[in-house]
Steps between C-alpha positions, in 0.01 A plus 500: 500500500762382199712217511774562213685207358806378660821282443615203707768776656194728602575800291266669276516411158548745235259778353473325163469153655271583748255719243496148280426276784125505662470671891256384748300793651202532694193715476323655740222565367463148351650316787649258319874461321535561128786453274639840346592477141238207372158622354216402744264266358167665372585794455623695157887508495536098490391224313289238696647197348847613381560732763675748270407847519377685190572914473372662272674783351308825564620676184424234273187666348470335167183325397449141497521516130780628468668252817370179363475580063838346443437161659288247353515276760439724793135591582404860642344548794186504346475183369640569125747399231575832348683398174151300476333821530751665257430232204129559516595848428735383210155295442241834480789677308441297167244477262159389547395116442220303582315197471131377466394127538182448257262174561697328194863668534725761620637807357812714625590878378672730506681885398832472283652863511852520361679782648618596117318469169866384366450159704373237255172425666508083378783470706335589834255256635341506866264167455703197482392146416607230761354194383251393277201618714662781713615848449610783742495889484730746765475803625864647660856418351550301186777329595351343832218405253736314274686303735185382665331421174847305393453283857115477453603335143766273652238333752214484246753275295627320780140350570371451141826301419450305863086425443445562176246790585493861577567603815156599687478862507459512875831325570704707234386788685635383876837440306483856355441607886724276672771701283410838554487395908830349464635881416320641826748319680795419386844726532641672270201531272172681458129488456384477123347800403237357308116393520371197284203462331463116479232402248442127403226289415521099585302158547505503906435864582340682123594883450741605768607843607758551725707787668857478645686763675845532591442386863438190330109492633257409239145475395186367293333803347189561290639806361777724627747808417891602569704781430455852564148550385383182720257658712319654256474199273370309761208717578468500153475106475317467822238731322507314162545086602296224478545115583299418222666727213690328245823500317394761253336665759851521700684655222282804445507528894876474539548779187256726661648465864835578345335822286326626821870640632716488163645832376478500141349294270504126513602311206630120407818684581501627821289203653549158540249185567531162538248210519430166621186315379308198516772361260728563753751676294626797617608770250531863440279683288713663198459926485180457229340273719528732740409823311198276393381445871590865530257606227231342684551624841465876360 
């Protein structure tokens, strides 16, 4: 039985009109009435609360990678930000860093290959000092690097010339972070491609090391690695550290970890390392200092 829409003059309305507007029909095998042209409630072709119906295009077989990589604001099915996912590559792309914290400071390294022996080496540097007491090494894209290191400056000053003190390492950090989660979402920009290596030493908290990723998470480490030879220099470490080791201790640990997957020959060159001690002054060791440690280590 079918009751099609009529006019106040009792004539059928039109094809079009009529296809647009619901019908009333009943079934017979439900016994009830049902409107024809509304999804059903429960059931896949509408949308419990909006009551819109959702059709999914049979030959859309692309992956979800490939549906959802050009939004950062829109999360796959699964759960995931994949320009997130994308920057971690950019992340295990670069050169390996890492960081040990001693009993009495911290120490950061890291590789320094130039792609060309015609690049004056003194003008590329991958530790940077932020303040006084804190210094950070990347692993990923340069420029990311610089522009964080340039904001990480800004809001050191801000608080010494506010207190009179350096900014607690802990709270430096969460800025660093709350930047980098900014970029996760936000239009019209993307995730950094970078990992910090946040090493610090101050009165509240001692030797800090800390790791911050480009979804703007972050933690306390005791020792850690980033880059593309990560995994294996954190076996390495996991092998090799001890709570009670000290400073000195760190350095030949740090320069071994970083031998253990290096291809070549490591020199004050090729290698950077910085330290933070007791005296919390951070500072990066100069190439003979370096090819010192190195002499040791063999």
């Amino acid at each position: 039985m079918e009751w099609n829409a009529r006019d106040r003059n009792g004539s059928v309305r039109g094809e079009e009109e009529a296809h647009v507007r619901p019908r009333w029909t009943s079934s017979r095998s439900g016994g009830g009435w049902s409107v024809v042209g509304l999804p059903r409630k429960g059931t896949s072709e509408g949308d419990e609360t909006s009551g819109r119906t959702h059709v999914a295009d049979p030959s859309d077989d692309r992956s979800d990678a490939e549906k959802y990589s050009f939004s950062l604001t829109t999360f796959s099915p699964s759960g995931k930000l994949l320009q997130i996912e994308y920057a971690l590559n950019a992340v295990g792309a670069g050169s390996t860093s890492l960081g040990v914290k001693a009993a009495n400071g911290v120490v950061i390294a890291t590789e320094k290959k130039l792609p060309s022996i015609l690049i004056d080496e003194k003008s590329v540097q991958k530790i940077a000092t932020v303040s006084d007491n804190v210094g950070v090494v990347y692993s990923g894209m340069g420029p990311d690097a610089r522009v964080l290191v340039g904001k990480s400056r800004q809001q050191a000053e801000k608080y010494y010339k506010t207190y009179h003190e350096s900014i607690p390492i802990n709270q430096l950090v969460r800025e660093i972070a709350s930047v980098m989660q900014e970029y996760t979402q936000s239009g019209g920009v993307r995730p950094f491609g970078v990992s910090l290596l946040v090493a610090g030493h101050d009165e509240d908290g001692g030797p800090q090391l800390y790791q911050v990723d480009p979804s703007g998470s972050y933690f306390a480490w005791k020792a850690s690695a980033i880059g593309k030879n990560m995994i294996n220099a954190k076996t390495f470490l996991e092998k090799r550290y001890s709570e009670e080791m000290e400073l000195e201790d760190a350095i030949h640990t740090a320069i071994l970890t970083l031998k253990e997957g290096f291809e070549g020959e490591l020199s004050g060159d090729n290698i950077e390392v910085g330290i933070v001690g007791e005296d919390k002054k951070f500072r990066v060791l100069t190439p003979a200092e370096v090819n010192d440690y190195l002499s040791e280590v063999e």
